[in-house]
C-alpha positions in Angstrom: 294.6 64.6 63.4 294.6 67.3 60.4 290.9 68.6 61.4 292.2 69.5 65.2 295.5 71.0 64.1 293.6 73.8 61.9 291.8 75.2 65.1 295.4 75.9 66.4 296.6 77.5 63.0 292.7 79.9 63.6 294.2 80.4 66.7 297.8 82.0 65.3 295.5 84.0 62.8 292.9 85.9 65.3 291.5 88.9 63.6 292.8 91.7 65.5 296.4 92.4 66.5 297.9 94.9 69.3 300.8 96.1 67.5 303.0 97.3 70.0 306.4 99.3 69.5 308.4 102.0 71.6 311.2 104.1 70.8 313.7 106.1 72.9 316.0 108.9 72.6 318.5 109.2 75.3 319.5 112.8 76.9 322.6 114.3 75.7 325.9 112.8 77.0 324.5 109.8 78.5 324.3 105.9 77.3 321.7 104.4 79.1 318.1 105.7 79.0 316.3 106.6 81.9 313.1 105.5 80.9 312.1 101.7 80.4 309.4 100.0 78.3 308.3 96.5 79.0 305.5 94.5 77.6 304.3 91.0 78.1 301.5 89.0 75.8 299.6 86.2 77.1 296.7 84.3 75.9 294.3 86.3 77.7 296.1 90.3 77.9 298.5 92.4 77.2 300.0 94.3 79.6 302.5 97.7 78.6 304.7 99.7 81.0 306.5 102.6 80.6 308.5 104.0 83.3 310.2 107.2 83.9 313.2 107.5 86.4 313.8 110.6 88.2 316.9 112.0 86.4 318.5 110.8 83.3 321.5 108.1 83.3 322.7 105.2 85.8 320.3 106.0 88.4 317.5 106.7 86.1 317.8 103.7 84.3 318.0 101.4 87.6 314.7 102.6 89.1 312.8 102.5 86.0 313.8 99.1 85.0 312.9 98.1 88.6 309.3 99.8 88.2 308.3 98.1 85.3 309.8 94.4 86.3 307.9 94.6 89.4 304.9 96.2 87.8 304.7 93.5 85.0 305.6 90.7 87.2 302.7 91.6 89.6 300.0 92.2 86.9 300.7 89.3 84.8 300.1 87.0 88.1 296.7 88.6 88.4 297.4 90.6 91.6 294.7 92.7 92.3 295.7 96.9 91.1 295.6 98.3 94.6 298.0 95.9 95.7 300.3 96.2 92.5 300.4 100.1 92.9 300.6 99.9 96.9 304.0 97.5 96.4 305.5 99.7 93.4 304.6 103.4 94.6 305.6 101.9 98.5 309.2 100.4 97.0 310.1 103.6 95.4 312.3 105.9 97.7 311.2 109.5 97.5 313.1 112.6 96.7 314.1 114.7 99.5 314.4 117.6 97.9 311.3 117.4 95.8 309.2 115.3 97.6 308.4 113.4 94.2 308.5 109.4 93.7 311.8 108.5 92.0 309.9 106.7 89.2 306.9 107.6 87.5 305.0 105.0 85.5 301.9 104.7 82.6 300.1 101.2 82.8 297.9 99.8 79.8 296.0 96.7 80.0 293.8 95.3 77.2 291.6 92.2 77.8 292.1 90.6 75.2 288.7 88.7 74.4 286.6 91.7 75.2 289.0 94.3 73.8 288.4 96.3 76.9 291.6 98.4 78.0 292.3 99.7 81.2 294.9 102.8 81.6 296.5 103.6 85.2 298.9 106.5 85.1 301.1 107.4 88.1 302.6 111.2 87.4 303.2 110.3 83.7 301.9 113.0 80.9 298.0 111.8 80.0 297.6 108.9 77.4 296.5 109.5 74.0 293.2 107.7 72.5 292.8 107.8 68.9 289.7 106.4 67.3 289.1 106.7 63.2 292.6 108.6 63.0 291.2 111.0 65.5 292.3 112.0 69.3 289.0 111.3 71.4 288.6 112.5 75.1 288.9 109.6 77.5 287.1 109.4 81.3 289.0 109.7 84.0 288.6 108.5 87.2 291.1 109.8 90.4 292.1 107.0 93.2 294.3 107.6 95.7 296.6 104.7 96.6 299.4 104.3 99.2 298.6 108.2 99.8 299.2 108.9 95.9 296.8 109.8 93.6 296.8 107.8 90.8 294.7 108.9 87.1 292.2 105.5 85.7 291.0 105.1 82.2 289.2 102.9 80.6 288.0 101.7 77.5 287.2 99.5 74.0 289.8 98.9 71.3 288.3 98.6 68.0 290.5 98.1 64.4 292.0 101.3 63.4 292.3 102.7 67.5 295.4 103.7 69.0 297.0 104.3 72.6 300.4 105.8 73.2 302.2 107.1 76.6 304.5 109.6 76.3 307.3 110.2 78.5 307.7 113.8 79.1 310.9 114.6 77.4 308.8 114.1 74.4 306.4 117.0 75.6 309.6 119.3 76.3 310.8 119.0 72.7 311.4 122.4 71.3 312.0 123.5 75.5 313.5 127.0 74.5 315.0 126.9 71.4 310.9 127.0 68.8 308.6 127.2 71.5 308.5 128.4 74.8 306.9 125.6 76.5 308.0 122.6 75.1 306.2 120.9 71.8 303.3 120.4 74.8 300.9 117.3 74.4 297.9 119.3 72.7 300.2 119.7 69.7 301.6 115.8 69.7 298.2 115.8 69.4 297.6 117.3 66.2 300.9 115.9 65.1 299.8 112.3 65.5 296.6 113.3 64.0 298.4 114.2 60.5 300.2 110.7 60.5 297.1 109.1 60.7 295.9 111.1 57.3 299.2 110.0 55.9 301.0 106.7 56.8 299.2 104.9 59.9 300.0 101.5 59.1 301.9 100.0 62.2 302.8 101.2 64.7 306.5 101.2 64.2 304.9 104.3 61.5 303.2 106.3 64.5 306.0 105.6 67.0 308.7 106.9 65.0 307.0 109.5 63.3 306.7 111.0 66.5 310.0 110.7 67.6 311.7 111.7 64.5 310.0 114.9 65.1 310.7 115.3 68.6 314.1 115.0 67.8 314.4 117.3 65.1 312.8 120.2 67.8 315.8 119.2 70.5 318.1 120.0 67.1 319.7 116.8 68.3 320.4 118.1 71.4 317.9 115.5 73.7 317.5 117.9 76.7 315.5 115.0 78.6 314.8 111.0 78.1 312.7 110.8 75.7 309.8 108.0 75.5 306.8 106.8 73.6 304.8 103.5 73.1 302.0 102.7 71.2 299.8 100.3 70.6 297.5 100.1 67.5 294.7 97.7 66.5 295.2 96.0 62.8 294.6 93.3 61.4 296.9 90.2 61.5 299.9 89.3 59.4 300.0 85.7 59.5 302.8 83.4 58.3 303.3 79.6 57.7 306.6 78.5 57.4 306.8 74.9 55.8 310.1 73.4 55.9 311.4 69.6 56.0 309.4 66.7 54.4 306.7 64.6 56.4 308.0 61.9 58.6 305.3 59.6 56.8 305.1 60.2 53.5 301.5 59.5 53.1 300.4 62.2 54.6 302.8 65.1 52.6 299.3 66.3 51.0 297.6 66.5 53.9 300.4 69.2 55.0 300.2 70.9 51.7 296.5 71.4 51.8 297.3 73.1 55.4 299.5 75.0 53.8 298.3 76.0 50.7 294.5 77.1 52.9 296.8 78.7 55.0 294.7 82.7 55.3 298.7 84.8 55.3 302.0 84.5 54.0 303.4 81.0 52.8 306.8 80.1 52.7 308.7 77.1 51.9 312.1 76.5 52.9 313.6 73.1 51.7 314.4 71.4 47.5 312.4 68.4 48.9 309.6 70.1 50.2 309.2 72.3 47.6 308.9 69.1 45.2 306.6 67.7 47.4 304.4 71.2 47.3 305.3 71.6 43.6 304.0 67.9 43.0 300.6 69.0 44.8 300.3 71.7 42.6 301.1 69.9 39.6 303.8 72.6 39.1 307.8 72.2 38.7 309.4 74.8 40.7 310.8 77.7 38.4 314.5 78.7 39.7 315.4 82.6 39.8 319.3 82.6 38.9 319.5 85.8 39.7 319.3 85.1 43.4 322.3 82.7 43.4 325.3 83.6 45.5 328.3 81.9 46.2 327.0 80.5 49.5 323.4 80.5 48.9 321.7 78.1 46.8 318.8 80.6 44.5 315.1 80.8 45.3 312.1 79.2 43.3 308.8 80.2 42.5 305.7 77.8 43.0 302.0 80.2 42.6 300.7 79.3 45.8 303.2 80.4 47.6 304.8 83.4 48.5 308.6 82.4 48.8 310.4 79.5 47.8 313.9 78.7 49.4 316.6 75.9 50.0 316.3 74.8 53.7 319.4 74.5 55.6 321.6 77.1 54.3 319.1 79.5 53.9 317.4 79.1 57.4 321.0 79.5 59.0 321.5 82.9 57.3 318.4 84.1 57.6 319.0 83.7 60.9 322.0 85.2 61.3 320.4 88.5 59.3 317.8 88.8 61.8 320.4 88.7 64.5 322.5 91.6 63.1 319.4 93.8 62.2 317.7 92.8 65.5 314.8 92.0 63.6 314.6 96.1 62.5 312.9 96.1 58.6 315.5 98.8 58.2 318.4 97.5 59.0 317.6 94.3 56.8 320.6 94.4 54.1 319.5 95.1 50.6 320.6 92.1 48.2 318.0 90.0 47.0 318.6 86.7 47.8 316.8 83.8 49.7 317.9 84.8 53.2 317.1 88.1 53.2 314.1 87.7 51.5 313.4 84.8 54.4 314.3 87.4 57.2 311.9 90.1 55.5 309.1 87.3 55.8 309.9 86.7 59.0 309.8 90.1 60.1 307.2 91.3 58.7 304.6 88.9 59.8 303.3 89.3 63.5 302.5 85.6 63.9 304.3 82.9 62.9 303.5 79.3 62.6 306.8 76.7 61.8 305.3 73.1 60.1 308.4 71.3 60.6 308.7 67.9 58.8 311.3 65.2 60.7 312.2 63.2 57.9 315.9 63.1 58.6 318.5 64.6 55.4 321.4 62.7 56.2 323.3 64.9 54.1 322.8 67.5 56.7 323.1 65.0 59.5 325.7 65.9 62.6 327.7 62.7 63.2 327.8 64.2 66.5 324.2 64.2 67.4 321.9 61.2 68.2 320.3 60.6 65.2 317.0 61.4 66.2 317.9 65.1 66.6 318.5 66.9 63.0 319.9 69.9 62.3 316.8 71.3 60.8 315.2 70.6 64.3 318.2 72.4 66.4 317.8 75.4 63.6 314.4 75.9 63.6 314.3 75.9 67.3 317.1 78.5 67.6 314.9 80.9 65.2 311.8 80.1 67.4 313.8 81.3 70.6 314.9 84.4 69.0 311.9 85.5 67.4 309.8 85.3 70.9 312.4 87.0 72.6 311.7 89.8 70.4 307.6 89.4 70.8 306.5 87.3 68.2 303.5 84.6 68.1 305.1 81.4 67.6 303.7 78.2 67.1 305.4 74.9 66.4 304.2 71.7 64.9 306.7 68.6 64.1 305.1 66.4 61.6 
């Protein structure tokens, strides 16, 4: 059973991962954006859409949310482009007055076991294609669909490459106040190329380096919604997450072993499985006092592993951290104690994989539950939920 459960845990920790994050600024005087990112991850692709509605506010917001729902719903059921474009570009009303499309859109599509990526962009400022830190000229091939001409791209992703669409509010930073034209795409250009001297290591980095700057040349004053996503190639940040012993007992080693070969991050949540991964390691699990608070048991410190925590408590608040931050590294709050330290694991690590023991506690057993359901199980399920709403790998095994 242990042999065939390690090809799942290879699985979780594939070399290469399309890190993918987008960041907004909204136009002056208006709450909702009128631009829209989406992104779905399957086994096979990923699929990105940003949107641009004509306008800022309400109406803005509408049809660009309806672009990219329609757009990712159609793509991720493998309809072929034409159609997907035909349906989108034929749904949107056009502007009388301008005789534009109400929405504009940016597609990216990476196959993800060739690496191959496929760009379509529908009147959306041109994509930018780093490779080695620098911007590389992609091909470009017109189509016209549905009467509209629309820009394909294609390409291969290799470790280190990036891809980011712009909105372009971003390109009309600076619009009349430190250049005439805007801060223009040529010079995002040579922006971005700087960031990747400096600090391209995610790209939450990239993303909001960009629009920190484009920000600063509005002076605060956001003239236009303001977009960009990005997707960079790194390698994986895996994490195991071992909490809750073994519902047999003999086999508690055999889960240690998984966990201490584990190739990322270990964490142990849990005083009895840390014993039982302490006994492994012929170790006694050193407490850190200064980690105590008054409703948070303190972390331990095995050598195998990365973090050492109690289980319930400290799963529960942990979860409740990453639900106020909203899983944003910055927001995380700055004591060091065993749920934040959980919730920094846990957002740091861009796959996760839960080994969840079902050996009941009945110290932590709800009288109001069947007794086959724990509240370790309920917990750990929650977290799960939460983290792939907010696009992590998750895995799950019960043992």
């Amino acid at each position: 059973m242990v042999t065939g459960l390690r090809h799942e845990v290879k699985d979780v920790v594939r070399d290469n991962f399309f890190d993918i994050y987008d960041f907004s600024l909204n136009k002056k005087g208006e709450e909702l954006c009128g631009d829209k990112v989406k992104f779905i991850k399957t086994e096979d692709k990923t699929i990105i859409v940003l949107s641009d509605g004509l306008g800022s506010g309400v109406k803005a917001n509408i049809l660009a949310t309806l672009t990219t729902e329609i757009l990712i719903t159609m793509l991720n059921a493998d309809v072929p482009l034409a159609e997907v474009i035909e349906t989108t570009i034929g749904t949107l009303p056009i502007c009388k007055v301008r005789k534009i499309a109400y929405a504009t859109f940016t597609i990216i599509r990476i196959n993800h076991k060739t690496n191959q990526f496929t760009v379509i962009n529908f009147d959306n400022p041109p994509i930018f294609y780093f490779k080695k830190g620098r911007i590389v000229p992609i091909e470009k091939r017109v189509e016209k669909i549905f009467n509209k001409e629309v820009i394909i791209s294609e390409g291969y992703l290799e470790r280190g490459d990036f891809l980011g669409a712009v909105s372009d509010g971003v390109l009309y930073a600076g619009l009349g106040v430190l250049m005439n034209f805007g801060w223009g795409w040529d010079n995002i250009a040579k922006y971005l190329e700087g960031v990747f001297l400096r600090d391209a290591h995610t790209a939450r980095n990239i993303v909001q380096k960009v629009i920190r700057e484009t920000y600063s040349l509005y002076q605060g004053q956001i003239g236009d919604d303001a977009t960009f996503v990005g997707v960079y190639v790194r390698r994986r940040n895996p994490l195991m997450l071992f909490t809750g012993p073994p519902l047999d007992p003999s086999k508690d080693y055999d889960y240690v072993e998984r966990l201490i070969s584990f190739p990322g991050r270990k964490v142990v949540c849990g005083g009895t499985t840390g014993n039982i991964v302490g006994s492994y390691l012929a170790e006694e699990i050193e407490i850190d006092i200064s980690t105590i608070r008054p409703d948070l048991p303190p972390i331990g410190k095995l050598s195998e592993v990365d973090l050492v925590t109690e289980g319930i408590l400290t799963i529960s608040k942990g979860l409740e951290i990453l639900k106020n931050c909203n899983c944003d590294i910055d927001r995380l709050p700055s004591d060091k104690n065993g749920a934040v330290l959980l919730a920094k694991e846990i957002i740091m690590a861009d796959a996760i994989f839960f080994l969840v023991g079902q050996q009941i506690n009945e110290f932590y057993q709800n009288p109001l539950l069947p007794k086959n359901i724990s509240i370790r199980r309920n917990l750990v399920e929650e977290l799960i939920k939460f983290l792939r709403e907010h696009k992590k790998e998750v895995q799950l095994e019960y043992c």
